[in-house]
N, C-alpha and C positions, 0 to 999 in steps of 0.2 A: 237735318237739324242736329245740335251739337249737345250735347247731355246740360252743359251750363246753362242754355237757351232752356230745354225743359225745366230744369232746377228753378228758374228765376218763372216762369208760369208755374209751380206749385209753390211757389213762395208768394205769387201774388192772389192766387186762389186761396192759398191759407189765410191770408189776410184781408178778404172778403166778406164783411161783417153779414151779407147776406147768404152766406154759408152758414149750414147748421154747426155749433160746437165740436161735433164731434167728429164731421169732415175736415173741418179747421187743425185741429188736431192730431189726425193719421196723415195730413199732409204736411205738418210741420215734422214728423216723426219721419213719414220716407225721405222728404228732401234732407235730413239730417243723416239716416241712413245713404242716399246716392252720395255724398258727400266726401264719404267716407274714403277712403284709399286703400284700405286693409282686404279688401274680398274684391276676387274677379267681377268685373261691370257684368256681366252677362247673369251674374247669382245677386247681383244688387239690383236688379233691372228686374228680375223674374221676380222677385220681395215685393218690389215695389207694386209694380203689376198687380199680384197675388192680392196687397192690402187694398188698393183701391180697388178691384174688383170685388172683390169682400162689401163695402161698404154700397156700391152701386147694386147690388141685392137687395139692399134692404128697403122694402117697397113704401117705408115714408120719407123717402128721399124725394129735396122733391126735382120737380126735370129741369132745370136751369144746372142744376148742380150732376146730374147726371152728364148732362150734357158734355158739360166742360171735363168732367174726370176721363169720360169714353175721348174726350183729346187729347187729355194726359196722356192716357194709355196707348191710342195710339202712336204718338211721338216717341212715348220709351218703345215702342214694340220696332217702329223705325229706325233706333237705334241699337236695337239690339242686334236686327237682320243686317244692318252695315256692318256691325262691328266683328 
């Protein structure tokens, strides 16, 4: 999978009114961060990772949204081992 293909599923998960706010929001923050050009992919990949794991802790999350983040994460983790 290619970092734009992830980028464009955390741009559409953020945009999932059935997202709680504050998911919606760490995901519009790391896709703007993977975005970026200025830091090696593999320390913007680990960020990224790091913040939605963070959020998937938190036990009122609820599992539709866990779910889809632990895809997230998998696919940057995909890309990071390629890269």
């Amino acid at each position: 999978m290619e970092l734009k293909g992830v980028i464009a599923k955390i741009d559409e998960t953020s945009e999932d009114h059935s997202m709680p706010g504050r998911i919606r929001n760490t995901l519009k923050r790391v896709s703007k961060e993977l975005k970026r050009g200025d830091q090696d992919l593999a320390v913007r990949i680990t960020t990224a990772v790091y913040e939605i794991d963070e959020i998937i802790n938190d036990i009122n999350i609820p599992m539709h949204a866990k779910t889809a983040l632990w895809d997230i994460i998998s696919d940057l983790e995909a890309i990071k081992e390629e890269g």
